[in-house]
N, C-alpha and C positions, 0 to 999 in steps of 0.2 A: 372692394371689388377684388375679386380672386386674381390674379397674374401671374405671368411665370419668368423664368431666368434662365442659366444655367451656373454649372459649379462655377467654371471658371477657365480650363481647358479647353483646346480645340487644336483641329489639325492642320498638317500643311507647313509649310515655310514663309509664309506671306503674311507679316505683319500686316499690310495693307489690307489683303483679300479678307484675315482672321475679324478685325477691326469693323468692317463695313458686310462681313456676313451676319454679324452678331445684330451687326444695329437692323441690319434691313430685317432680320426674322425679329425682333423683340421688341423695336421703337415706333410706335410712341407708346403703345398699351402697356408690355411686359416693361419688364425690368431690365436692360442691358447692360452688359459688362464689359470690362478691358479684359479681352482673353487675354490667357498665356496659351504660345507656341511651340512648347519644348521641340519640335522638329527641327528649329533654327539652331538646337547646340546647349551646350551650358551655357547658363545665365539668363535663358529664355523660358526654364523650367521655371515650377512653385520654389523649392530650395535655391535656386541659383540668385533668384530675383528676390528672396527675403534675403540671403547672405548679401545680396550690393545693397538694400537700403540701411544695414548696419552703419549707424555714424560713428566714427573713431574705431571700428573695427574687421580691420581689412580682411580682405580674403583673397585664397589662388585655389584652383582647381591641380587636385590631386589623384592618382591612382582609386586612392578608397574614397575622395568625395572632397568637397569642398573644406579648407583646413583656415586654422586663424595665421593669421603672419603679420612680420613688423613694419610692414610697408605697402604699398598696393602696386600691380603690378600688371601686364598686360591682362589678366583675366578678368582684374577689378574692371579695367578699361573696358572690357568687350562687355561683359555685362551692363555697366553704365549706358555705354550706345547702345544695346538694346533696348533698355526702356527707354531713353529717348526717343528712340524709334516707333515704341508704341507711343508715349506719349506724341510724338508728332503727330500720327497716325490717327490717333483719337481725337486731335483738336480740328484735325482737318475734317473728319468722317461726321462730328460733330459740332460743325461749327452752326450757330444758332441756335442749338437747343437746348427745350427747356423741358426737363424732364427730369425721372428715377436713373441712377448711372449706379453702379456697383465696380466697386476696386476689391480684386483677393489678393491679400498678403497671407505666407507661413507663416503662421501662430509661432510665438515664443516657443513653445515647447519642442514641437514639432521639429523648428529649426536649430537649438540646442539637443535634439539628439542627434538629428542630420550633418553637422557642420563638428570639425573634429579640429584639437587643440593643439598644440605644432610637437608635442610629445609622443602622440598618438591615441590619443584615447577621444570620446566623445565628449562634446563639451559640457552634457548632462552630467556628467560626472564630479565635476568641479563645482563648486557651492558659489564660490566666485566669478565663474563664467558666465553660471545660470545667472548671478544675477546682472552680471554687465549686457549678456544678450535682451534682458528683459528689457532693460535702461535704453539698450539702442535702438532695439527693436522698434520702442517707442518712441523717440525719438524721428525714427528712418519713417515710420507712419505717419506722425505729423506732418511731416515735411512733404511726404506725397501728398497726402491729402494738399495741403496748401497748390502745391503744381499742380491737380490735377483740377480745380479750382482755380487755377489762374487761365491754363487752357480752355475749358469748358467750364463759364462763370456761370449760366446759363441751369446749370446740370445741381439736382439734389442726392448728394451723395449718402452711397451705402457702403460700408466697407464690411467687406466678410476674414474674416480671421480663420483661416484651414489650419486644424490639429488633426491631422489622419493620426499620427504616432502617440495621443494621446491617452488612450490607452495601455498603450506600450509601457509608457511613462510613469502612471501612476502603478501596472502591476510587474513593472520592475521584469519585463519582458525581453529587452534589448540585449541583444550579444555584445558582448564587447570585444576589443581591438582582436587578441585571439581568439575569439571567438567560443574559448573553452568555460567561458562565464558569462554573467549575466549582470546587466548594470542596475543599481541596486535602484531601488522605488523612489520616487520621489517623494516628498512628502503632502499630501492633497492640499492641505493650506499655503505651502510654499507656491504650487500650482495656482492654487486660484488666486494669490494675491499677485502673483507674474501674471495671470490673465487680466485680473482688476488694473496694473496698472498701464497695460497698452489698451484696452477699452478704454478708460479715462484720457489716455493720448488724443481717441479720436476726437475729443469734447463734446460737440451735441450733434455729430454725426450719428446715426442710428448705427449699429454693429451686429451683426449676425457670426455666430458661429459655429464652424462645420468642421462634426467628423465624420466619417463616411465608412468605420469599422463597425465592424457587425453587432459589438454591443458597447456603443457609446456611453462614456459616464454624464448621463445627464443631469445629475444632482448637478456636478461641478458645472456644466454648461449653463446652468441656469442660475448660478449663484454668482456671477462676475460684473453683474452690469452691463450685459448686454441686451440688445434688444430683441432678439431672435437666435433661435436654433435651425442650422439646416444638418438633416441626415437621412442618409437613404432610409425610407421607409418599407423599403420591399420585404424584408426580414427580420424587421426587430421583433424582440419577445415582449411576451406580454408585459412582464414588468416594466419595462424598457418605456413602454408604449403610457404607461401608467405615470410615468415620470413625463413623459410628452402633456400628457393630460393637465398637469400641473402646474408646466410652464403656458398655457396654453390660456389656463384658467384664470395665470396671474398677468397675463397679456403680454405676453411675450409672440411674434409672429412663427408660427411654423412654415422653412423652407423645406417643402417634403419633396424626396428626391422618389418620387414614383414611378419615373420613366426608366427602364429597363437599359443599361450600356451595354449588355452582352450578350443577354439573353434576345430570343423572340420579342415582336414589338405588339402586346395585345393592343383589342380596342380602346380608342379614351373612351368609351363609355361602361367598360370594365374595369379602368384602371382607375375613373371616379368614383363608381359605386364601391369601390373594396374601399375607399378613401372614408365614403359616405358610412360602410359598416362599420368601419372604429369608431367612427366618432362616436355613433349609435352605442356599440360595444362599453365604450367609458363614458357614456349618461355626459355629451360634452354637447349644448345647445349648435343644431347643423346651421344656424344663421352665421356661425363664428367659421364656417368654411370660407365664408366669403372673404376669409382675412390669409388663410394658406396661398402660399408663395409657390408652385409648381414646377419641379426642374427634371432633369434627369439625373440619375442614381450616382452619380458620377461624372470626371469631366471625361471631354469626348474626344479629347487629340487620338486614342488607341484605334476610330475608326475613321473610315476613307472619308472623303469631304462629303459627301452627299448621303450617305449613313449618316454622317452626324447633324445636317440639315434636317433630316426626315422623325431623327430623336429628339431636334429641339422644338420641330413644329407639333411634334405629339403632344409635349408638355404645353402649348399654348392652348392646345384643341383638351386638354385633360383640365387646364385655368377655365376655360368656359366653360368645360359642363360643369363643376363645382362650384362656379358664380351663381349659375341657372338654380342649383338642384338648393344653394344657400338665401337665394332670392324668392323661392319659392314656399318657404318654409315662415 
């Protein structure tokens, strides 16, 4: 049955409000999530909240962004009580049920280009950084997973892994400290064996993973063990689209982010049928739409509280005419 979600974002300062908006638009059918708030501050972002689940490696907020250091320190602290916060928030908002729940952590990468080494430089850069973030990373995921499971035992979890900078990453795009250069590539197999091994962290939790750049490497997304890909689908190229095909065909779940964050909000019965002509376009049997995951294009904290209710309710109303048009086939 087709359903929908969101990236993972939303807006506001209210853990509370964030928490119990998500569920009342998306539970019990869709798929709900533990937003992130970034409105509440550092450490309520994507980056601030993968830097606190780092085990053994601390972190302070800095001028240029989130840095490693040799002890932890007020900013570890406020981050911490953050997701406690959510976490409280979501055992309360959720207590009794029993359903689909989705957790997004920053993907390894992602957060090794983000999170900078107490020299200055990014932690991409270091061969030994990269892979201690990998180790902790995973590690910091286990460990949520286990809490968010002890809060809501009730709950079948999804965890989504966000690499926006992955691109960046593998085409060696990123500035560095001076900004007069460019931090050198990574290497794809060193990439995907850092993504092989925080998938394998989550163990038989199901893992989706999202980049949200305009031409995602989806070979790499599809080669790590995971169980789904989510990525805005409003403008990828055709090849791009062909590499969707392929994961699609070897069962992998597509989160297809077709709902608009900035633009105009067209009909769901437009935003289905453009849905329904790819598939048609790469010869991919339309019964298997009934398997696409529905979200918007990105997350939603950048607009007002009720903007981003009226984006997420698209995506649910865009989930059912794609159930219908895969039901009827």
């Amino acid at each position: 049955m087709t359903t929908a979600t969101g990236v993972g974002s939303w807006p506001g300062t209210s853990a509370r409000e964030a928490v119990r908006a998500v569920r009342d638009l998306l539970a019990p059918d869709g798929l709900p999530y533990l937003p992130e708030t970034p409105g509440r501050g550092p450490g309520a972002d994507l980056v601030g909240r993968g830097a606190g689940l780092l085990v053994e490696l601390p972190v302070d907020l800095q001028p240029m962004g989130w840095r490693f250091v040799d002890r932890p320190g007020r900013d570890a602290e406020r981050t911490a009580a953050l997701l406690t916060e959510d976490l409280d928030e979501l055992a309360e908002a959720y207590d009794g049920y029993a359903g689909a729940l989705k957790v997004q952590v920053c993907g390894p990468w992602s957060l090794a280009a983000s999170v900078w080494l107490t020299r200055g430089e990014r932690a991409l850069t270091d061969p030994g950084a990269r892979r201690d973030v990998v180790s902790s990373l995973s590690a910091g995921v286990a460990g949520l997973l286990a809490r968010v499971r002890s809060l809501v035992p009730g709950a079948e979890l999804v965890l989504q892994l966000d690499e926006p900078s992955l691109p960046a990453v593998l085409g060696g795009w990123l500035p560095t400290a001076s900004g007069f250069g460019k931090v050198a590539a990574v290497d794809p197999q060193e990439v995907r064996a850092g993504l092989r091994e925080v998938v394998a962290a989550a163990g038989a939790t199901p893992t989706v993973l999202h980049c949200c750049a305009g031409d995602p490497p989806v070979p790499t997304l599809r080669d790590v063990g995971a169980t789904g890909i989510s990525l805005d689908t409003s403008g990828l190229k055709a090849r791009t689209w062909e590499g969707v095909a392929v994961a699609v065909e070897s069962g992998m779940t597509l989160y297809a982010g077709a709902v608009p964050t900035a633009e105009a909000m067209p009909p769901a019965a437009d935003l289905a049928r453009a849905l329904e002509r790819r598939w048609a376009d790469l010869g991919l049997d339309p019964a298997t739409l009934g398997a696409v995951v529905v979200s918007p294009s990105c997350g939603l904290a950048g607009l007002p509280g009720a903007e981003a209710v009226r984006r997420q309710k698209l995506a649910v109303e865009v989930a059912l005419r794609l159930g219908d048009i895969a039901a009827t086939t």
